[in-house]
Short mmCIF file of the C-alpha atoms (twelve columns), coordinates in Angstrom:
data_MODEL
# 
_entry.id   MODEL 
# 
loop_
_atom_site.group_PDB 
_atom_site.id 
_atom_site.type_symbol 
_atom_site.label_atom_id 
_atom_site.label_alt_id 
_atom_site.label_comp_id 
_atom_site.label_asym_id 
_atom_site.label_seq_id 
_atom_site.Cartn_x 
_atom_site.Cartn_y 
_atom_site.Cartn_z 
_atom_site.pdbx_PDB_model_num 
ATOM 1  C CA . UNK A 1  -11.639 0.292   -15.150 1 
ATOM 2  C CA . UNK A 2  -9.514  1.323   -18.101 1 
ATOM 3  C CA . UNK A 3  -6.583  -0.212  -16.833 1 
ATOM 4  C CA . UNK A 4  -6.988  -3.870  -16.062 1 
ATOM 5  C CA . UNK A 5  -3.467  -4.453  -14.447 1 
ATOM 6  C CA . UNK A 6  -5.264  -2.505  -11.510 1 
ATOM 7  C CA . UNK A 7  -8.138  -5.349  -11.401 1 
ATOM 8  C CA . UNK A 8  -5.642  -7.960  -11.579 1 
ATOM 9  C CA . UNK A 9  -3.420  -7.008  -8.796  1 
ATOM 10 C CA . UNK A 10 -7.025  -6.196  -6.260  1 
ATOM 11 C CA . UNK A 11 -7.841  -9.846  -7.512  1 
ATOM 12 C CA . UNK A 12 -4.631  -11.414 -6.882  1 
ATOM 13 C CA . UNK A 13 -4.290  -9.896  -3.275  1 
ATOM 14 C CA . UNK A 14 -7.690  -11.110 -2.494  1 
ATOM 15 C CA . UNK A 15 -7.928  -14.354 -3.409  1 
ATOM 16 C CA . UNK A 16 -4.234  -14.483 -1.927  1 
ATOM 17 C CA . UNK A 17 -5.562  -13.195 1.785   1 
ATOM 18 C CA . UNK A 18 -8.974  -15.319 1.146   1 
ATOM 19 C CA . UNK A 19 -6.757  -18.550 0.759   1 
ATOM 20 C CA . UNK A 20 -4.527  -17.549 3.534   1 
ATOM 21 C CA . UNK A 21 -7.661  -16.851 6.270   1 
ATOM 22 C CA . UNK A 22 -9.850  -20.052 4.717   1 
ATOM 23 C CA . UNK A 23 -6.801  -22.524 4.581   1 
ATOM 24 C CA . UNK A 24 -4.719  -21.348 7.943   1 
ATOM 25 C CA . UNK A 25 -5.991  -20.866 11.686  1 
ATOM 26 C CA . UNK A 26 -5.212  -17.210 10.919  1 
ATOM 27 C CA . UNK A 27 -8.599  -16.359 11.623  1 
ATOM 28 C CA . UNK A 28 -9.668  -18.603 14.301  1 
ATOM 29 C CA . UNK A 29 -6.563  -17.652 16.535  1 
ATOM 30 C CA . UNK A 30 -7.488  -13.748 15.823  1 
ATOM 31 C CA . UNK A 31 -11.135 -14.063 16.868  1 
ATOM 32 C CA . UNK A 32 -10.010 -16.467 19.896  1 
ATOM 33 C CA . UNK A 33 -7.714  -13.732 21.215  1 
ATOM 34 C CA . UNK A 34 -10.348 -11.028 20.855  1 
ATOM 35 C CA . UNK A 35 -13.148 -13.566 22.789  1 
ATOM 36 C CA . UNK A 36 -14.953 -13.924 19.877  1 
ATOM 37 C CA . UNK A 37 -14.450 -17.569 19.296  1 
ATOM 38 C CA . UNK A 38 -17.990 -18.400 18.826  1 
ATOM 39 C CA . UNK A 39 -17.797 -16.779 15.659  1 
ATOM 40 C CA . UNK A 40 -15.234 -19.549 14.145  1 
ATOM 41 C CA . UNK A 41 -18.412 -22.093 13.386  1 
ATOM 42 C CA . UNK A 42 -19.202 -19.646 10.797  1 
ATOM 43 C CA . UNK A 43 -16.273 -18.869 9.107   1 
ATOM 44 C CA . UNK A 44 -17.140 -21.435 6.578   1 
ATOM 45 C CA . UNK A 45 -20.458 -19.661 5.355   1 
ATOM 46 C CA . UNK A 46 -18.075 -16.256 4.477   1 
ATOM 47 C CA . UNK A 47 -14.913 -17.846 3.686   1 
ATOM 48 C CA . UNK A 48 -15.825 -20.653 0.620   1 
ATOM 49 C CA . UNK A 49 -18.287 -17.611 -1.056  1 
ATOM 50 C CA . UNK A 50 -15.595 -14.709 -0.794  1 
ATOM 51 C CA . UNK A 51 -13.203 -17.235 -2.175  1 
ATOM 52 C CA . UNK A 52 -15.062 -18.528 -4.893  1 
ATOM 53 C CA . UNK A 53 -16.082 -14.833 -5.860  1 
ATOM 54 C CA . UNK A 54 -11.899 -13.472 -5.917  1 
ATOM 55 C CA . UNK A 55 -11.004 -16.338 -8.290  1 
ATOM 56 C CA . UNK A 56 -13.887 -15.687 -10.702 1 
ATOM 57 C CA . UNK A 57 -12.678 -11.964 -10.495 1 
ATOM 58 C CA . UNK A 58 -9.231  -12.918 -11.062 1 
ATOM 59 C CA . UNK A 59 -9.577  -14.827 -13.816 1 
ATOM 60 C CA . UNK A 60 -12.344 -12.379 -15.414 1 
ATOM 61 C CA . UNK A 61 -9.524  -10.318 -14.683 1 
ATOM 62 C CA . UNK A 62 -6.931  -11.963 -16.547 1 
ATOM 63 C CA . UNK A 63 -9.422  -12.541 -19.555 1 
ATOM 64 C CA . UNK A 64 -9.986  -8.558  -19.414 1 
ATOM 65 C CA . UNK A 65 -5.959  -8.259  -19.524 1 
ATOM 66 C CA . UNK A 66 -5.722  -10.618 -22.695 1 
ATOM 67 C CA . UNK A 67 -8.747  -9.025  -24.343 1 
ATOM 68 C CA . UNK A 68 -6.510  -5.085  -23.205 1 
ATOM 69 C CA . UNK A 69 -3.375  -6.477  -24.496 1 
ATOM 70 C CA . UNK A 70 -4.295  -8.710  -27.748 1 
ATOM 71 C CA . UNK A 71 -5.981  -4.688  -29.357 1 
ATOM 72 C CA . UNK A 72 -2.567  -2.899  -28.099 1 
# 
């Protein structure tokens, strides 16, 4: 990506809707309503990795925005 504002914002927003799914019942009233509660034991197992991987992205992100900015 040339632009690393781009990465940034895709980072923010994910780690944003990560938190939002892994720390609310957003996700276990969803699958509940749809009958597929059975899922929600696993939620975990996808939740904690896809988390972990958006804040390492964001803040490789903001590292690639200093590095961007500091040669302007």
């Amino acid at each position: 990506m040339k632009n690393p504002k781009i990465l940034l914002r895709v980072s923010v927003i994910g780690t944003v809707l990560v938190a939002l799914c892994c720390f609310t019942p957003i996700l276990v009233v969803l699958l509940g309503s749809v009958g597929l509660a059975a899922l929600t034991g696993y939620l975990d197992v996808v939740l904690l990795p896809a988390l972990a991987l958006f804040i390492g992205l964001t803040l490789y992100a903001l590292w690639r925005k200093k590095r961007y900015d500091s040669r302007r």
